[in-house]
DRENTORKOL-3810 file (N, C-alpha, C; in nm, 4 decimals):
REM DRENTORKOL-3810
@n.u->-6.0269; n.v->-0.4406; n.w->-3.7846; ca.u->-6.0962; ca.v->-0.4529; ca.w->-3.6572; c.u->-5.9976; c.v->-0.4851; c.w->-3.5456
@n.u->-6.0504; n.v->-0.4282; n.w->-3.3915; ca.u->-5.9304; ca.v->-0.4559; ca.w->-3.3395; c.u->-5.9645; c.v->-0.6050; c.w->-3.2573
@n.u->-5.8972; n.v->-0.6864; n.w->-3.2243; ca.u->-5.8816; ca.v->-0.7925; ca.w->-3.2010; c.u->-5.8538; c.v->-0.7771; c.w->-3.0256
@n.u->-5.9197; n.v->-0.8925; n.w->-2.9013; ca.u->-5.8876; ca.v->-0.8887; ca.w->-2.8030; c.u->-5.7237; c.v->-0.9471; c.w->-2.7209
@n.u->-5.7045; n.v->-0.9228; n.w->-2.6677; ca.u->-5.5839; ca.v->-0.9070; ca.w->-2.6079; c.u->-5.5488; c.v->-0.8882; c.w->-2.4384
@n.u->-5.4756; n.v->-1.0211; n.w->-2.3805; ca.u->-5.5032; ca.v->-1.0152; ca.w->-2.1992; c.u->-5.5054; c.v->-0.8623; c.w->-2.2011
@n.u->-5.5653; n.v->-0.8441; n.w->-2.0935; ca.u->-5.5585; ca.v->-0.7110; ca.w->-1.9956; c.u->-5.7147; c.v->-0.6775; c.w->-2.0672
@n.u->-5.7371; n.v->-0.6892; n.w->-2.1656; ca.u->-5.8554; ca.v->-0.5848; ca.w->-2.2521; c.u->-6.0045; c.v->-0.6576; c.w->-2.1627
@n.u->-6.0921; n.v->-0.5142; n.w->-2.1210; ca.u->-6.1802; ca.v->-0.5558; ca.w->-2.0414; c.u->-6.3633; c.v->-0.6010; c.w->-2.1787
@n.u->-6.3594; n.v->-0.6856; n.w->-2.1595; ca.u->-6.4452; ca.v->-0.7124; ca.w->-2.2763; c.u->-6.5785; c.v->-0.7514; c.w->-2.1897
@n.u->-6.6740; n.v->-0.7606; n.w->-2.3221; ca.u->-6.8361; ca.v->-0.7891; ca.w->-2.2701; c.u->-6.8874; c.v->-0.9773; c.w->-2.3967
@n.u->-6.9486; n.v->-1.0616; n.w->-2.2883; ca.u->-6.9689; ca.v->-1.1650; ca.w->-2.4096; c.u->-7.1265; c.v->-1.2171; c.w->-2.3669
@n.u->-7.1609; n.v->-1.2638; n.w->-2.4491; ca.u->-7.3053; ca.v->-1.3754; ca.w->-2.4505; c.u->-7.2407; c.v->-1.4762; c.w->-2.4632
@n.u->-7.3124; n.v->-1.5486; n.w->-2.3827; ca.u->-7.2390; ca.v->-1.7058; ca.w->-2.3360; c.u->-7.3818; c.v->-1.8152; c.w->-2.3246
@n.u->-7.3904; n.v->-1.9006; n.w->-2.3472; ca.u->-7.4541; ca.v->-2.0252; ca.w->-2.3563; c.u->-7.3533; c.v->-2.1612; c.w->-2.3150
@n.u->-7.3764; n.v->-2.1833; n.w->-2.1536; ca.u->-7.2990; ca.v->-2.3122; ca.w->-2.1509; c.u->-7.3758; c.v->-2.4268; c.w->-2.1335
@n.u->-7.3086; n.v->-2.5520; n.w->-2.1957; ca.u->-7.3723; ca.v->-2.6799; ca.w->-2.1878; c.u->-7.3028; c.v->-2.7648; c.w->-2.1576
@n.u->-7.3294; n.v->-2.8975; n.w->-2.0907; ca.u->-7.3371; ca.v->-3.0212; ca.w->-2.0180; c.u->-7.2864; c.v->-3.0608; c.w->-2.2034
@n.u->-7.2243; n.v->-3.2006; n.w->-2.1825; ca.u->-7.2337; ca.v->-3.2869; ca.w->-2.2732; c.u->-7.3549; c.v->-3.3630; c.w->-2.3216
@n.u->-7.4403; n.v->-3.3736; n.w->-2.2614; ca.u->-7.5865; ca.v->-3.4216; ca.w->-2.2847; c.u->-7.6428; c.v->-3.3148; c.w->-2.3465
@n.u->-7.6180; n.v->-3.1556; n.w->-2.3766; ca.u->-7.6586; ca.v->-3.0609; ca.w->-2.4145; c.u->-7.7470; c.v->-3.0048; c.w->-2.3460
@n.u->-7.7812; n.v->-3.0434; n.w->-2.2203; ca.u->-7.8589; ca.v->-2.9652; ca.w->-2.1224; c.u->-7.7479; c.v->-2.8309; c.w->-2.1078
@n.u->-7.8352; n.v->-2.7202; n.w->-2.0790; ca.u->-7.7976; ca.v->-2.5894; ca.w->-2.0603; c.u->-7.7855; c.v->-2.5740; c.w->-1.9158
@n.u->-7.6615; n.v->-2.5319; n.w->-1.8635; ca.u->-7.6233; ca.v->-2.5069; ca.w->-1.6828; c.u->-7.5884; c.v->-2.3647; c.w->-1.6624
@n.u->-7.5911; n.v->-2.2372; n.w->-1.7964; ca.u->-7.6065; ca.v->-2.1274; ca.w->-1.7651; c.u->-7.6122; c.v->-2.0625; c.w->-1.9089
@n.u->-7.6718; n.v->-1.9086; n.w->-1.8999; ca.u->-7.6588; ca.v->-1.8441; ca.w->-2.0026; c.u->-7.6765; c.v->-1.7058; c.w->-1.9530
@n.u->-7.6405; n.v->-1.5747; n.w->-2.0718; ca.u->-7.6575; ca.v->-1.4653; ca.w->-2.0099; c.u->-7.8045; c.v->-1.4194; c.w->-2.1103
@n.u->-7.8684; n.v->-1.4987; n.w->-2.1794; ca.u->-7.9896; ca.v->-1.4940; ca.w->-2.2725; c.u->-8.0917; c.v->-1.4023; c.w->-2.1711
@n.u->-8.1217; n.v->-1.3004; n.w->-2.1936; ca.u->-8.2148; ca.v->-1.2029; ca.w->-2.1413; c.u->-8.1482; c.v->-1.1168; c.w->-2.0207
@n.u->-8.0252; n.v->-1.1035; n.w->-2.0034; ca.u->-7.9214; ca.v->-1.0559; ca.w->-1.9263; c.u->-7.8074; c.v->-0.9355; c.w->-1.9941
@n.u->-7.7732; n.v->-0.8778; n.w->-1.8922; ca.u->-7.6761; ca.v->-0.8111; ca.w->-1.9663; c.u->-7.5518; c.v->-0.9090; c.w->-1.9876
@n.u->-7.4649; n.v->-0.8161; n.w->-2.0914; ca.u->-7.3349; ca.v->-0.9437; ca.w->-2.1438; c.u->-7.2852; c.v->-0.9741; c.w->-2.0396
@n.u->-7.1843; n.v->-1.0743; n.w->-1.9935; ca.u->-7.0948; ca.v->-1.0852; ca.w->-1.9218; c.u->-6.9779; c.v->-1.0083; c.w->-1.9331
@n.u->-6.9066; n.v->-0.9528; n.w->-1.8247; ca.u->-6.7867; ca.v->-0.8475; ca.w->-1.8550; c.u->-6.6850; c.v->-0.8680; c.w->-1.7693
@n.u->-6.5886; n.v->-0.8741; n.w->-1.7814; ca.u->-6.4747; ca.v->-0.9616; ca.w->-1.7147; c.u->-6.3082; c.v->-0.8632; c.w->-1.8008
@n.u->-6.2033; n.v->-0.9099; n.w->-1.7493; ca.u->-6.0755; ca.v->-0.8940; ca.w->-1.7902; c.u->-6.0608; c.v->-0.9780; c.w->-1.8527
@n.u->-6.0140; n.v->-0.9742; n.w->-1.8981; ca.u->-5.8960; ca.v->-1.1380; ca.w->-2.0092; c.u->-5.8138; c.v->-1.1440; c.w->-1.9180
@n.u->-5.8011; n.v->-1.2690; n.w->-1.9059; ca.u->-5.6530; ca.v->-1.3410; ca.w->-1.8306; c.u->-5.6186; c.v->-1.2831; c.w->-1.6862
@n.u->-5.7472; n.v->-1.2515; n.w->-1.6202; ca.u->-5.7093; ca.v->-1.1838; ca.w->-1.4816; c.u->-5.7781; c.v->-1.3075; c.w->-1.3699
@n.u->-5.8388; n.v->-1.3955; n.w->-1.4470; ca.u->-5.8661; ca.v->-1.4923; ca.w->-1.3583; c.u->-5.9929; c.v->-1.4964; c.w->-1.2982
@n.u->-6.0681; n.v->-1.4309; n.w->-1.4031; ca.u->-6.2209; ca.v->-1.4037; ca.w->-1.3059; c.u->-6.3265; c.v->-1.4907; c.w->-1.3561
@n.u->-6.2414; n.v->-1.5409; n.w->-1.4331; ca.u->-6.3360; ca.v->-1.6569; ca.w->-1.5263; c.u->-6.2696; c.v->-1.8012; c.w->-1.5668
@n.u->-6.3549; n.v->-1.9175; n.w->-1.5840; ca.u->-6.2375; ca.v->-2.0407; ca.w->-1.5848; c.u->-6.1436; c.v->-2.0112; c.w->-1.6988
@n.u->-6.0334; n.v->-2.0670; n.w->-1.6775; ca.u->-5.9307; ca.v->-2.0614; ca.w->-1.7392; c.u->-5.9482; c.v->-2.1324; c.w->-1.9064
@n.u->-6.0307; n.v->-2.2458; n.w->-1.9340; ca.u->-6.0740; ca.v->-2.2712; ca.w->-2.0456; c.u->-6.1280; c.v->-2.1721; c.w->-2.1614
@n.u->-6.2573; n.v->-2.1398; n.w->-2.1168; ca.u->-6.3158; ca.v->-1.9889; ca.w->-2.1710; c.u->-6.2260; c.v->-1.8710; c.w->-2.1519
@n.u->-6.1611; n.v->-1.8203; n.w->-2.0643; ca.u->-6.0388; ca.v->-1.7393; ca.w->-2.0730; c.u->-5.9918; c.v->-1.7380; c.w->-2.1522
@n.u->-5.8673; n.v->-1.8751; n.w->-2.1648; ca.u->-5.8018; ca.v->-1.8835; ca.w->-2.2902; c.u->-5.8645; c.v->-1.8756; c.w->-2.4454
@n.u->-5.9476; n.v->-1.8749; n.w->-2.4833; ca.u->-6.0512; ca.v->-1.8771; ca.w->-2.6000; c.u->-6.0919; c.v->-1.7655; c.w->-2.6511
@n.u->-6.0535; n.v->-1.6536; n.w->-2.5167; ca.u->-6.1068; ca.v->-1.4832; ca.w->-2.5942; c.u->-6.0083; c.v->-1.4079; c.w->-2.7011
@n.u->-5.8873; n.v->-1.4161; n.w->-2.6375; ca.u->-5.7413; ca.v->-1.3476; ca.w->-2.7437; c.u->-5.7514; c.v->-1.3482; c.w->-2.8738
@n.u->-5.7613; n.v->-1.2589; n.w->-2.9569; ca.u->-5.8016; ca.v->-1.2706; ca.w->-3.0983; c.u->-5.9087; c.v->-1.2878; c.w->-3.1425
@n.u->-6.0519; n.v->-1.2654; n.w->-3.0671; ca.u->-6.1734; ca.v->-1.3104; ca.w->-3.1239; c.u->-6.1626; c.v->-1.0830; c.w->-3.1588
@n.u->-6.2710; n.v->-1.0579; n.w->-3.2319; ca.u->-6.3356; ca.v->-0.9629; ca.w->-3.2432; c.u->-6.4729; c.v->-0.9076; c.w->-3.2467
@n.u->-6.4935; n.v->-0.7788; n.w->-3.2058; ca.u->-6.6455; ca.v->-0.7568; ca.w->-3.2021; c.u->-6.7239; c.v->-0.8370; c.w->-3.3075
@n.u->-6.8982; n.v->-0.8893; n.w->-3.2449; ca.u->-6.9705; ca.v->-0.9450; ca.w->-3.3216; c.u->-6.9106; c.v->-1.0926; c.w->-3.3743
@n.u->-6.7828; n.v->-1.1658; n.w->-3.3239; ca.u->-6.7287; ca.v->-1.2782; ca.w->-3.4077; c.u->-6.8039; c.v->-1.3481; c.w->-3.2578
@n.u->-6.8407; n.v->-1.5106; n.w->-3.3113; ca.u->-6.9314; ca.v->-1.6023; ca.w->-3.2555; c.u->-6.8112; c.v->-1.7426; c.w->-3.2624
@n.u->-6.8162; n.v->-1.8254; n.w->-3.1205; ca.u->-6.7274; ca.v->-1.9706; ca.w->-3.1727; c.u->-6.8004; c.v->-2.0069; c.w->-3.0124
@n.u->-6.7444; n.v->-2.1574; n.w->-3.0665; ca.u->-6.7962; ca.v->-2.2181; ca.w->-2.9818; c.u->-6.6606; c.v->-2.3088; c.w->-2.8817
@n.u->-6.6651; n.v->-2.3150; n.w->-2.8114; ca.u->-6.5535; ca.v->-2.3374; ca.w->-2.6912; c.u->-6.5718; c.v->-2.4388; c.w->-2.6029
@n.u->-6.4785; n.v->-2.5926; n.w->-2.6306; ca.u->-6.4794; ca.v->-2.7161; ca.w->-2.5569; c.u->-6.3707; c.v->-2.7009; c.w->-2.4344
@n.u->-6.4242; n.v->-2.6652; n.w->-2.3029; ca.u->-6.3716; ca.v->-2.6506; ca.w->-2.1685; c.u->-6.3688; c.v->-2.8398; c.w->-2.1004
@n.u->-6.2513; n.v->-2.8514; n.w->-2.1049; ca.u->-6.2206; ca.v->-3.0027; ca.w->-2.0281; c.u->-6.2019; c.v->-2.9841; c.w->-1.8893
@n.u->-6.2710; n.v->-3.0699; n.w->-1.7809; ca.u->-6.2915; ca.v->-3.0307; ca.w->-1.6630; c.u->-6.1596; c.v->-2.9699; c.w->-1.5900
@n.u->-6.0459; n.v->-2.9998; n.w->-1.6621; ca.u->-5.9091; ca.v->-2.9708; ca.w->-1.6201; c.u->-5.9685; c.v->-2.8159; c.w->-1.6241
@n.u->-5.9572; n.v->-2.8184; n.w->-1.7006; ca.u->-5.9897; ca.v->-2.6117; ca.w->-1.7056; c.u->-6.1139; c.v->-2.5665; c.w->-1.7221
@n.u->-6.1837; n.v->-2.6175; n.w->-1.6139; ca.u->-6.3257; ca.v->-2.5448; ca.w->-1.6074; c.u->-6.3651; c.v->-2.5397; c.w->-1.4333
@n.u->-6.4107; n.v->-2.6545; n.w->-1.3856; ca.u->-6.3827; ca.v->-2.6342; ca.w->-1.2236; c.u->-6.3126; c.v->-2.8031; c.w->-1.1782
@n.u->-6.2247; n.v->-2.8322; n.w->-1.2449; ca.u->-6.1560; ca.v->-2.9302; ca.w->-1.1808; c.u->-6.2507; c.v->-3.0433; c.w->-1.1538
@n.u->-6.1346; n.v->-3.2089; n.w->-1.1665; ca.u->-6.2088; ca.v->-3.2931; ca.w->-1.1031; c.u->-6.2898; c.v->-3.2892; c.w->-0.9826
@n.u->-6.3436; n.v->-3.4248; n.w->-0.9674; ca.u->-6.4356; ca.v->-3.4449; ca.w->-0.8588; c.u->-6.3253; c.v->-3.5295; c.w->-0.7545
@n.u->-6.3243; n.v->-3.3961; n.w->-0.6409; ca.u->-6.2131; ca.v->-3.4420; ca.w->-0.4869; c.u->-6.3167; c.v->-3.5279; c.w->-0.4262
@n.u->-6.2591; n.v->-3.6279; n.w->-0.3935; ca.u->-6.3249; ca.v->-3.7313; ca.w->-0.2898; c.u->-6.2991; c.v->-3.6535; c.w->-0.1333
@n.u->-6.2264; n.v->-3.5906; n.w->-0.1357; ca.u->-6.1856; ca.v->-3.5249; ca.w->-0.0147; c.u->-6.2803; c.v->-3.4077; c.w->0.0634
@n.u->-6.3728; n.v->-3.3616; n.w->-0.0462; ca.u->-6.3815; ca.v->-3.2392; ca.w->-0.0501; c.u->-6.5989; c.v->-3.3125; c.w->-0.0186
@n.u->-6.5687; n.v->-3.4195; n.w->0.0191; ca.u->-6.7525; ca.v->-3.4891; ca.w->0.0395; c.u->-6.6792; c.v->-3.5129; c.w->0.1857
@n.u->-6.7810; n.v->-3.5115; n.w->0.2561; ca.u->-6.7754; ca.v->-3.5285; ca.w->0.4153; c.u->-6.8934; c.v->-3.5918; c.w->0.4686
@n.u->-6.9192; n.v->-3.6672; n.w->0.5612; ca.u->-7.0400; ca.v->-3.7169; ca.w->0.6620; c.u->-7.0614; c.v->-3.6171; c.w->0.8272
@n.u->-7.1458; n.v->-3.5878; n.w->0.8015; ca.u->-7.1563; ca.v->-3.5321; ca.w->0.9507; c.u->-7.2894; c.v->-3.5848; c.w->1.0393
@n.u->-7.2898; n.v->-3.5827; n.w->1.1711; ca.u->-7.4049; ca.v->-3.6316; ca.w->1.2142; c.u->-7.5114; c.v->-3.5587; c.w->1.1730
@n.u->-7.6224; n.v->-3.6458; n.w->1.1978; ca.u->-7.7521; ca.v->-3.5856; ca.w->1.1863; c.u->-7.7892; c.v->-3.4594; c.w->1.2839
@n.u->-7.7598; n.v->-3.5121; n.w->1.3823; ca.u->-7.7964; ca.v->-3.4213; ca.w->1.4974; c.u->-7.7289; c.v->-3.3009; c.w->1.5093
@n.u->-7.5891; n.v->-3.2839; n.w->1.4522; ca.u->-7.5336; ca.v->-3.1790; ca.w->1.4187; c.u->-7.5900; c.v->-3.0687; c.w->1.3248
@n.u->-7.7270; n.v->-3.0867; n.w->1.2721; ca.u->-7.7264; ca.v->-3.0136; ca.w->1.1957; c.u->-7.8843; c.v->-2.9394; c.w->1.2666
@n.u->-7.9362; n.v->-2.8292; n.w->1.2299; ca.u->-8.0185; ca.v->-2.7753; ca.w->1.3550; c.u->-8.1963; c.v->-2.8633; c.w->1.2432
@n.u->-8.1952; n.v->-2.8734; n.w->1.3374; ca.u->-8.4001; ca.v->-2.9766; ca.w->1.3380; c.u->-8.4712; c.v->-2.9072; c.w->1.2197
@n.u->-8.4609; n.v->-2.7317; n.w->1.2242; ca.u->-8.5585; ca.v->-2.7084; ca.w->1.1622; c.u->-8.5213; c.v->-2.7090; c.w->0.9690
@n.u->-8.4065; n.v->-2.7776; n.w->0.9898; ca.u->-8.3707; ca.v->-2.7677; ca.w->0.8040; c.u->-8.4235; c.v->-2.8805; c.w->0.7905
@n.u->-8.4990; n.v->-2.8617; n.w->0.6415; ca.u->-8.5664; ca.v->-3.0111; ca.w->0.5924; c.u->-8.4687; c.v->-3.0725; c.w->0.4947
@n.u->-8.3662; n.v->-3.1688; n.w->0.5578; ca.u->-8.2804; ca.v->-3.2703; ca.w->0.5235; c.u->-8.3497; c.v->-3.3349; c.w->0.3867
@n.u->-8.2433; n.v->-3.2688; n.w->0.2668; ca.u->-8.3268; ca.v->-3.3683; ca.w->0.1423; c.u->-8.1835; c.v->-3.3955; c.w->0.0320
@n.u->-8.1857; n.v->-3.4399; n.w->-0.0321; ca.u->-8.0632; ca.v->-3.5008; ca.w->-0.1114; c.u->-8.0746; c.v->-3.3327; c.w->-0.2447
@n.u->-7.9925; n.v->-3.2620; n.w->-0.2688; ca.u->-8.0086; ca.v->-3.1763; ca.w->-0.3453; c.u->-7.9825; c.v->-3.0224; c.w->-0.3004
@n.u->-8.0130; n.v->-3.0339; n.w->-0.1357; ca.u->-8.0162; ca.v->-2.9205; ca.w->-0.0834; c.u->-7.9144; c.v->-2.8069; c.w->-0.1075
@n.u->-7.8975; n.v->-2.6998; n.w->-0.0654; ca.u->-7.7672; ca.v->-2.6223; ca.w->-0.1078; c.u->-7.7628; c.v->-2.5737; c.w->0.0639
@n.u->-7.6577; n.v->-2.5841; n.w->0.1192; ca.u->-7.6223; ca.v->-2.5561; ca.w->0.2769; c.u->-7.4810; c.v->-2.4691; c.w->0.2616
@n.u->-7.4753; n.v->-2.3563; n.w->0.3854; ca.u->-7.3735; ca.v->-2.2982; ca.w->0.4039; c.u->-7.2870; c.v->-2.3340; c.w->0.5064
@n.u->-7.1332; n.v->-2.4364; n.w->0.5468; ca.u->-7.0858; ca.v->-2.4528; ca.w->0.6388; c.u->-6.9886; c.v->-2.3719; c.w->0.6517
@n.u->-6.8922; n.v->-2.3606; n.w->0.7669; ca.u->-6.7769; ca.v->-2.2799; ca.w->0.7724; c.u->-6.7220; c.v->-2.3606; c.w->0.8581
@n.u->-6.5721; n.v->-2.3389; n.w->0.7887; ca.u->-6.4450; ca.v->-2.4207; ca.w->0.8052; c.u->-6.4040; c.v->-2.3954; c.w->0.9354
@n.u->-6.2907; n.v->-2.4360; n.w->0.9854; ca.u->-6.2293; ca.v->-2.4352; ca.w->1.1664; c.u->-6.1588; c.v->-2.2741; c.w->1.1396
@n.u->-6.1529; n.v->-2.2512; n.w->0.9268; ca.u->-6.0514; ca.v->-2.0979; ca.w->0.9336; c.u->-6.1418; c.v->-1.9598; c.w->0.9509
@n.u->-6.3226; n.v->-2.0505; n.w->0.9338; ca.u->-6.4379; ca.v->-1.9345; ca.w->0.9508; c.u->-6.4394; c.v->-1.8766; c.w->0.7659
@n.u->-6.3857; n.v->-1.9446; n.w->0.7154; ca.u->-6.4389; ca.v->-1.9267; ca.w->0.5447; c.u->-6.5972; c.v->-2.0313; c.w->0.5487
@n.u->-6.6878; n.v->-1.9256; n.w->0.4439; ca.u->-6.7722; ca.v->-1.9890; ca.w->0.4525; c.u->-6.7841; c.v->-2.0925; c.w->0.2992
@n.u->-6.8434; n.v->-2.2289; n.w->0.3139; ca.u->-6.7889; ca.v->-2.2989; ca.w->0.2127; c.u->-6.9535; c.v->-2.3528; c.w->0.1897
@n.u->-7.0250; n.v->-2.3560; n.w->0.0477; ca.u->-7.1369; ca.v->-2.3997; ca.w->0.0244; c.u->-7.1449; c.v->-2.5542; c.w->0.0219
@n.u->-7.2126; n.v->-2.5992; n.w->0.0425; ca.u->-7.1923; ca.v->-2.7422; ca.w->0.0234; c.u->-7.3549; c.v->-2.7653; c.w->-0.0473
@n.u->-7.3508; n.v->-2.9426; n.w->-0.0620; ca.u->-7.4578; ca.v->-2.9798; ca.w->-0.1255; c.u->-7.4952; c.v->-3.1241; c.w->-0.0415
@n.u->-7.6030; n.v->-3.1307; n.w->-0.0109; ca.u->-7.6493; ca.v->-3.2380; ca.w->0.0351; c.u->-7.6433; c.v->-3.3670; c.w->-0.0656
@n.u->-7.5674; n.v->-3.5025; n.w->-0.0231; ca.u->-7.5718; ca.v->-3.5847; ca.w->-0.1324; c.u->-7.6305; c.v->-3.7287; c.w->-0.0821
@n.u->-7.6863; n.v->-3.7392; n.w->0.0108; ca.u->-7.7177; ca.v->-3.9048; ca.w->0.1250; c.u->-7.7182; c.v->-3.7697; c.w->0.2556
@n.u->-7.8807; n.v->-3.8597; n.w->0.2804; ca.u->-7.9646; ca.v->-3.8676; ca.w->0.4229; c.u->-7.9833; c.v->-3.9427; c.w->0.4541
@n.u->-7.8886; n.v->-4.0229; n.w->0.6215; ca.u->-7.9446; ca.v->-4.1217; ca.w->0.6652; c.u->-8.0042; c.v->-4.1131; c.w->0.8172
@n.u->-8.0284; n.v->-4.2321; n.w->0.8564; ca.u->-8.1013; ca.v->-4.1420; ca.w->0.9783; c.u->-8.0622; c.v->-4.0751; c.w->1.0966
@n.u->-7.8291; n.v->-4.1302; n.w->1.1260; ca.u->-7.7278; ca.v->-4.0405; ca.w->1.2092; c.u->-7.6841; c.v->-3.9662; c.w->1.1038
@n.u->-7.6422; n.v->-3.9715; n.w->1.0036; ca.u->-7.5465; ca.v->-3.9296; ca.w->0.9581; c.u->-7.5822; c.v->-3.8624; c.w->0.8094
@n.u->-7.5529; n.v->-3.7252; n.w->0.7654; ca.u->-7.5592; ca.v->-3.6590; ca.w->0.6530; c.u->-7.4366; c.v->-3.6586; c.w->0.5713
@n.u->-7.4677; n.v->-3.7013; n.w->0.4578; ca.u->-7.3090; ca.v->-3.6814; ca.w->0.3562; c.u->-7.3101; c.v->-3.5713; c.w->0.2429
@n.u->-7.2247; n.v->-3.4351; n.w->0.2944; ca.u->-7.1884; ca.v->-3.3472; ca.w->0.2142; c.u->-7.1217; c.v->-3.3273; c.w->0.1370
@n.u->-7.1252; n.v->-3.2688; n.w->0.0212; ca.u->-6.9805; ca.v->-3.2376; ca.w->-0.0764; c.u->-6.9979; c.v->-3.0944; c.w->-0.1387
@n.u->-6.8501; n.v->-3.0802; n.w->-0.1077; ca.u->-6.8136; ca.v->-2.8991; ca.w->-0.1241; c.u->-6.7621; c.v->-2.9171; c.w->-0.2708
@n.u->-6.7647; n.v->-2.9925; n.w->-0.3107; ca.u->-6.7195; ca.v->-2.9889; ca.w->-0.4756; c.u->-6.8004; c.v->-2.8723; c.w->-0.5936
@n.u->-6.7357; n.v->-2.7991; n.w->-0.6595; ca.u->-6.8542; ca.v->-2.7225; ca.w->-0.7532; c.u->-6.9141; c.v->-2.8283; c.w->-0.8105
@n.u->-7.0680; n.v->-2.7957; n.w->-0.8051; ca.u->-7.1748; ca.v->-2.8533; ca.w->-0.9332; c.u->-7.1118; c.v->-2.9121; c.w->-1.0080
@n.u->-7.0551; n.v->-2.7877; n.w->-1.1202; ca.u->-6.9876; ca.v->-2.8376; ca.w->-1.1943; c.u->-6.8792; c.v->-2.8883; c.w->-1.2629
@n.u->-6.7999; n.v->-2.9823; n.w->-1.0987; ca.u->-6.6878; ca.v->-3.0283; ca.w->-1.0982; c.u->-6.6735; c.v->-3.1857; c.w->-1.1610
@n.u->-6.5805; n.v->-3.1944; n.w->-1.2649; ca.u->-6.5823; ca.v->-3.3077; ca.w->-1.2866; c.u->-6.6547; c.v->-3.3509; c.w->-1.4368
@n.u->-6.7191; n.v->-3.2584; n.w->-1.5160; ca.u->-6.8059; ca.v->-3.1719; ca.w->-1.6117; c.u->-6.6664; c.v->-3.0966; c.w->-1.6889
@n.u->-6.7290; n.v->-3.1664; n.w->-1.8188; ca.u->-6.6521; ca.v->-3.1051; ca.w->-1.9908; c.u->-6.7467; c.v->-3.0328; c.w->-1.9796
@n.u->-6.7388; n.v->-2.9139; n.w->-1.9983; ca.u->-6.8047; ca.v->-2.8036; ca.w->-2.0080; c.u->-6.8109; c.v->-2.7234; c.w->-2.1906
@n.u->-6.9183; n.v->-2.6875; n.w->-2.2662; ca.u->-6.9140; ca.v->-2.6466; ca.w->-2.3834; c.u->-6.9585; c.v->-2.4682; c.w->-2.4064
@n.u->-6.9271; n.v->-2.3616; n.w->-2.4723; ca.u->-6.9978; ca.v->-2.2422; ca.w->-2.4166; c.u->-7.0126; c.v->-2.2187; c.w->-2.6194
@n.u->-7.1102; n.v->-2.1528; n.w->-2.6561; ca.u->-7.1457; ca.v->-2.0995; ca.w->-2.7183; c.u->-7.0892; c.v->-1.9478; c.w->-2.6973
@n.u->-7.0134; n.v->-1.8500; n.w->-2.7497; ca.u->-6.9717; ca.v->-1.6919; ca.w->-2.7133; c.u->-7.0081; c.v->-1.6140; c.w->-2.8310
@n.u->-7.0713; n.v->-1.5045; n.w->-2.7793; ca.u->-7.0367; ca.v->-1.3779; ca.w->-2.8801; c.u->-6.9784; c.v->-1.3105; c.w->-2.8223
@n.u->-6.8464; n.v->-1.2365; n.w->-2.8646; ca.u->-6.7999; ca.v->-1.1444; ca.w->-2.8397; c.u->-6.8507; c.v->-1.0018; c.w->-2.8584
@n.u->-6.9271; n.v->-0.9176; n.w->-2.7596; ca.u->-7.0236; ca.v->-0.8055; ca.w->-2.8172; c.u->-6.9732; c.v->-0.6858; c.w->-2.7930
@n.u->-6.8315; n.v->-0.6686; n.w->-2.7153; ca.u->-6.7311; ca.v->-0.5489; ca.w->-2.7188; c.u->-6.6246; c.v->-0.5710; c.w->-2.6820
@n.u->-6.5524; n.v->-0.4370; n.w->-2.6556; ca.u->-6.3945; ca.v->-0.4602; ca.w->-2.5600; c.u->-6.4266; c.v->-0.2972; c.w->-2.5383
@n.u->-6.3708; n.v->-0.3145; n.w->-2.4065; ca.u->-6.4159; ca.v->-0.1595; ca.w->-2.3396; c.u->-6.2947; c.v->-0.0523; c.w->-2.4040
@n.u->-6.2718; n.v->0.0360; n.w->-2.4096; ca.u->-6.1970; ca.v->0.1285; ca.w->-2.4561; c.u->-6.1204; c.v->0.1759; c.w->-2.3450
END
């Protein structure tokens, strides 16, 4: 059988989990996921984990936040006024908001504290800061 190898464009079923075993994504009723090896389109944890698997082979893959989306930047949470933000959004702890930087990249943020001047955001991924676990099948490699 042939075995995967960087560059080889492959297809997988993925099941990822939280350490509590709550589930934060899957491709379960989806088509596979399909990506390059080692081109960077995927965290570098699960990346490294494909090389040598083969069609139909199943493992399971412990991603440490180092190589999944990085710690949690204190840098990367901000306060902005209240009033800065326009009236008709309903201000709630959870929210998902789109800001853009002074470079005009647009950067998602997350609402984390509503007070009654001041809103505190953080651009951190979700799942920054998160050991990440994935369940994989490997279900091809493109030809």
């Amino acid at each position: 059988m042939t075995q995967v190898k960087t560059g080889d464009t492959v297809r997988i079923h993925y099941t990822g989990t939280l350490l509590d075993g709550s589930t934060f994504d899957s491709s379960e009723g989806r088509d596979p996921l399909e990506f390059e090896v080692g081109s960077g389109q995927i965290i570098s944890g699960l990346d490294d984990a494909i090389p040598g698997m083969e069609t139909g082979e199943k493992k399971t893959v412990n991603v440490p936040c180092a190589d999944a989306y990085g710690p949690i930047q204190p840098g990367m949470r901000q306060s902005v006024a209240r009033e800065s933000i326009p009236e008709e959004i309903p201000l709630e702890v959870g929210l998902q908001l789109q800001m853009q930087s002074p470079e005009g990249q647009v950067l998602p943020v997350t609402v984390v504290e509503v007070g009654e001047t001041e809103v505190a955001l953080d651009a951190n991924h979700p799942l920054a800061g998160h050991d990440l676990t994935f369940d994989i099948e490997l279900v091809g490699i493109a030809d």
